[in-house]
N, C-alpha and C positions, 0 to 999 in steps of 0.2 A: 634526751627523752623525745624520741618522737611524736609528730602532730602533725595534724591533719592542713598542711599548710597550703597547700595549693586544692584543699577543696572549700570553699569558704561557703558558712552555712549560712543557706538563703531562709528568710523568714519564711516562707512559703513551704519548707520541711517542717519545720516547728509543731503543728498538729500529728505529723507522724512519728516524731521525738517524741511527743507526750503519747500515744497512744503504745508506744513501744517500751515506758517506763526510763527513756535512758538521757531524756530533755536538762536534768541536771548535770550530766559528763558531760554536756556541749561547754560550761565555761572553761573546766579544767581543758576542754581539749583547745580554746581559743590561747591561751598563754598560760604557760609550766615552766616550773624552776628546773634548773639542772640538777642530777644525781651526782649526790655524794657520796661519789664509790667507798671512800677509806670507812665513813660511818655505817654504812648498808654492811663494809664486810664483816664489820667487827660486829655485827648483830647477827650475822649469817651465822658468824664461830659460834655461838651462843646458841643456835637454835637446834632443839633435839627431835629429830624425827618420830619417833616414838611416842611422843605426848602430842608434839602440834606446839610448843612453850618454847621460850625464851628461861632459859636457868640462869639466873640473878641471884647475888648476894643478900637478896631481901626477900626471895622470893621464885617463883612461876610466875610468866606473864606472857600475856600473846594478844596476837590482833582475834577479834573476834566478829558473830554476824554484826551485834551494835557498830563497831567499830565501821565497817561497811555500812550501816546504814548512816549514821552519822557524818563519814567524810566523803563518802560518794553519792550521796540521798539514791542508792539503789531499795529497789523492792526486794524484801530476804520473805516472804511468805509468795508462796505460787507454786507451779509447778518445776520439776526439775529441767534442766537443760542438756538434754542428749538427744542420743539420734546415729544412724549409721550410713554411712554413704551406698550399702549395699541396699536400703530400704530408701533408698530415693522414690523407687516407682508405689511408692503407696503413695507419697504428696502428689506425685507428675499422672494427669492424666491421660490417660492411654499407654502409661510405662515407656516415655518418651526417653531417649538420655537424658543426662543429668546438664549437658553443656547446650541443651538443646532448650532444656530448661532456663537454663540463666540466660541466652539468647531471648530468649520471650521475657523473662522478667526487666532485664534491662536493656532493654532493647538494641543489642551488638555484642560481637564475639572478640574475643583479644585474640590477636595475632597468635602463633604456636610458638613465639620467642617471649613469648609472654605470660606463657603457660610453663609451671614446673609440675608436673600431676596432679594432684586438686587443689592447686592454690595460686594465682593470677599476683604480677607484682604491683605493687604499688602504686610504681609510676606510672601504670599504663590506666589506674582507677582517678588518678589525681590529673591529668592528661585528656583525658575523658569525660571526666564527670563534676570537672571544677570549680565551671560556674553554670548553674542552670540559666535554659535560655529565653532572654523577657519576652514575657506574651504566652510562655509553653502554655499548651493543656494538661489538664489535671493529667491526665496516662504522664504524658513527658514529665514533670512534675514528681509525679509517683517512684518512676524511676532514677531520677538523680537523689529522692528522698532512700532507695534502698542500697544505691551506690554508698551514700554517704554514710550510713548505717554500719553496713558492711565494714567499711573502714573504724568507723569507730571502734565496732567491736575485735576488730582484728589488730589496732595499733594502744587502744588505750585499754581494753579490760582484761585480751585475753592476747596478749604479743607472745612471741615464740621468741627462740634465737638469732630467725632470718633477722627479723624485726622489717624486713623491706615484704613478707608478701601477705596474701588475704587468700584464707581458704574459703570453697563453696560451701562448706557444712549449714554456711547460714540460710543458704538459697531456702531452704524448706521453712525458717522465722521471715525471712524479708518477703515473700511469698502472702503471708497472712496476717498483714501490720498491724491489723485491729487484734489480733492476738496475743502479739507478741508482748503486752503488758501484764500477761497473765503465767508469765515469768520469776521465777527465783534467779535475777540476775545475780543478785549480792552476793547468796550461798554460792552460786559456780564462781563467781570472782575469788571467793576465798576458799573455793575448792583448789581453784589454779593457781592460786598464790603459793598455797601449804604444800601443792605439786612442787613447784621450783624451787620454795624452800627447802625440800628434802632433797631431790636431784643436788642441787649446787653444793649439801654437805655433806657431799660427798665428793673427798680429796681429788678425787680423778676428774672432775667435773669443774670450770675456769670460771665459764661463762654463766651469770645470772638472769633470768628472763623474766617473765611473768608483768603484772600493774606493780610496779617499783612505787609507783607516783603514790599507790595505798602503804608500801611498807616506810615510806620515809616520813608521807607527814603523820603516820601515825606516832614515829619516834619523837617528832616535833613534838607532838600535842602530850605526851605519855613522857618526857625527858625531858624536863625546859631547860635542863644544863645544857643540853645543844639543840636548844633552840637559836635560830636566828634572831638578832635584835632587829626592831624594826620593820615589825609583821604584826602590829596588837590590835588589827581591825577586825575583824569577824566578818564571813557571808557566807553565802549556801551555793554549794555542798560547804562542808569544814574546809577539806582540803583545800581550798583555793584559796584560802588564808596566805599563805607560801606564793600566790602568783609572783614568778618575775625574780623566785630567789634566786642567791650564788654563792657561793661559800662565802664564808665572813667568818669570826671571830666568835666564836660563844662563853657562855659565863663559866666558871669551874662548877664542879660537884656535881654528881650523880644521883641525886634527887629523883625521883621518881612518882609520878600523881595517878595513884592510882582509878577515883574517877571524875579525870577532866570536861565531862560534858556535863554536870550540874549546875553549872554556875547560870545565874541568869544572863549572862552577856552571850551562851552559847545557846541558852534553851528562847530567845530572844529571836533569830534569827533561821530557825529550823523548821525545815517545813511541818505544818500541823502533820499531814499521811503518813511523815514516820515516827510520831508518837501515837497511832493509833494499839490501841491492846492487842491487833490479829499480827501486828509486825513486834511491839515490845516483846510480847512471851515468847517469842521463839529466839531474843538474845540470849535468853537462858534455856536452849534447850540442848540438849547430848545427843547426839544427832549426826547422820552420816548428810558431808555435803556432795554435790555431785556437777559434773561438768564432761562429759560425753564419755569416755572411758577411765577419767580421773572422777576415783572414789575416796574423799579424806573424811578424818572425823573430827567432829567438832566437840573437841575436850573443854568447856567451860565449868565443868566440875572442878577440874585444877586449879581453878583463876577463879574462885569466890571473891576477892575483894576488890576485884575492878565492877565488881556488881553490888559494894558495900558489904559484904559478909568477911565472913573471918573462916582463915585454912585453919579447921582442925584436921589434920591428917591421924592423930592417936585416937580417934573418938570412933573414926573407921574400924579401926582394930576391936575396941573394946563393942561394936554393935555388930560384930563381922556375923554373928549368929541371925543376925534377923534382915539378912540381904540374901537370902542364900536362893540359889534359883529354884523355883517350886515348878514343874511341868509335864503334860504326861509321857509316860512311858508307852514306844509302838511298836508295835512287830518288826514296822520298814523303816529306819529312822535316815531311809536317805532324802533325797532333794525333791521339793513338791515339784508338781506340775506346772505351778505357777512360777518356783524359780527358773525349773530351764526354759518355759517359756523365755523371759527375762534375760536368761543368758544368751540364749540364741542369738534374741536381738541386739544387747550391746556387749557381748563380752567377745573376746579375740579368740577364735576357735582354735587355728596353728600357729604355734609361739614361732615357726621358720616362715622365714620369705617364702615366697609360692615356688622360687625358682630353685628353693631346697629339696620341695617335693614331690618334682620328677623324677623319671628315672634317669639317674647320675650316668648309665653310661652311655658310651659317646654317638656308637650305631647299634640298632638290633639287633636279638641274636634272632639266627636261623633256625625255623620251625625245627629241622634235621637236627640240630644241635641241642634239643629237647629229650632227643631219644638216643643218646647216645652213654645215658646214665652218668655218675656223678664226676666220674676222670673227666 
């Protein structure tokens, strides 16, 4: 599991971590247990794209926004998190480029061996930007604080396959720090999760990506049969319960708790912000989550008893008459104005590469070779 080890967080980022919402993923990102691939897979086999669930012998079950808010103390009420790199110049002013942009934000440009098209590696941010320098100014300051950012969100909530680089998508969040708390991190976390949940079950697909570190200790917390022994102290986020694990030995039997954050040893240690009611009501809400052009949905309708309620799935049938959708009928029943606005801006207009959409052949033809009809 990657971490952020050669950028070490200086107290003096710490106001911009809270203003950003993401000051809780700073412990998990200081020390993390190893992934337990064989357990990760065998939950993988289990997961059904279709629902967003886990299919059990007892049941539906899946990670949900709670489940986010509780082991990563992420914000799941805010706005969504997308954005397109073609709409850079609405943030940049004077429609400046985009690399011209991240030069002014963070004050230097990575070398072009250190550039793979929008996304800078690693090593050249950790190399860089790894320890802030004593005495900086607030600017200097600012910018190791959006370096460091960057990296967070690139290795711990929203990692890809590289797992080694950081795209600029975020220049337009690290940009306007004081805003960036007014953010739905949690919903795109578990938008991107349920992303690589579906990609990897799919048989053609090896490789697993996505925040692992959310799918496993949730299995911790949700299966005490493989739980680790010798982890039964509590802090905030949840997750960091597991700091420092390794595989070891667990108990038999597939037990299952369906809701493990009631207990007061957990409600003990939880930040009061995320029991407030504007973040509770929306663990329960059916809801599309969203994360730049990853759209999933958040089936909690299936998983009533991880929220104390009981699955009647027959009761559906028998009411099926008083759900039925009531709406009006219109002359044009195609797409408002306001969707394609929408789509314009984040939806993928040509499904081919751009170099599909030229003309394929190899020299021009001759004006004369126009008029000489179809032979």
């Amino acid at each position: 599991m990657r971490r952020q080890q050669e950028m070490r967080l200086d107290e003096r980022y710490v106001p911009y971590l809270q203003m950003a919402g993401l000051y809780h993923l700073v412990r998990l990102n200081d020390r993390w247990f190893r992934l337990d691939e064989p357990l990760v897979s065998a939950f993988v086999e289990r997961w059904r794209p279709e629902t967003h669930t886990f299919h059990m012998p007892f049941g539906e079950c899946t990670i949900t926004l709670q489940d986010v808010a509780y082991q990563l103390g992420l914000p799941v009420d805010g706005r969504y998190v997308s954005g397109c790199l073609t709409d850079f110049y609405v943030y940049i002013e004077g429609g400046r480029p985009a690399w011209q942009w991240f030069h002014e934000l963070l004050g230097m440009l990575p070398p072009a061996n250190q550039i793979q098209k929008f996304a800078v590696n690693c090593t050249w941010f950790q190399e860089t930007f790894g320890e802030c320098p004593e005495g900086a100014d607030e600017e200097t300051v600012r910018r190791f604080a959006r370096a460091y950012i960057m990296m967070l969100l690139g290795t711990q909530l929203f990692a890809d396959k590289s797992s080694n680089r950081i795209h600029i998508r975020w220049l337009p969040f690290v940009a306007r720090l004081e805003e960036m708390g007014g953010y739905s991190w949690g919903s795109a976390e578990l938008a991107w999760l349920y992303r690589c949940m579906c990609r990897v079950a799919n048989r053609h697909v090896v490789k697993l990506a996505g925040p692992l570190q959310l799918l496993q200790s949730w299995i911790f917390w949700q299966f005490p049969a493989f739980r680790p022994t010798g982890y039964d102290a509590f802090s905030w986020p949840l997750a960091s319960r597991w700091s420092g694990y390794n595989h070891g030995i667990s108990e038999k039997g597939p037990r299952f708790i369906w809701m493990p954050y009631s207990t007061p040893d957990v409600l003990q240690v939880v930040h009061p912000e995320v029991l407030e009611p504007r973040h509770t009501m929306l663990w329960r809400c059916v809801t599309s989550l969203i994360y730049f052009a990853v759209v999933e949905w958040h089936q909690v309708d299936r998983v009533l008893p991880q929220f104390g309620g009981v699955q009647y799935w027959h009761l559906h049938w028998e009411t099926r008459a008083d759900h039925v959708l009531r709406f009006d009928v219109v002359d044009d029943s195609g797409p408002s104005q306001e969707f394609l606005a929408w789509w314009h801006q984040h939806g993928k207009r040509f499904l081919s590469p751009e170099v599909y959409l030229g003309d394929p052949r190899g020299i021009p033809i001759p004006v004369e070779a126009t008029q000489r009809g179809a032979g």
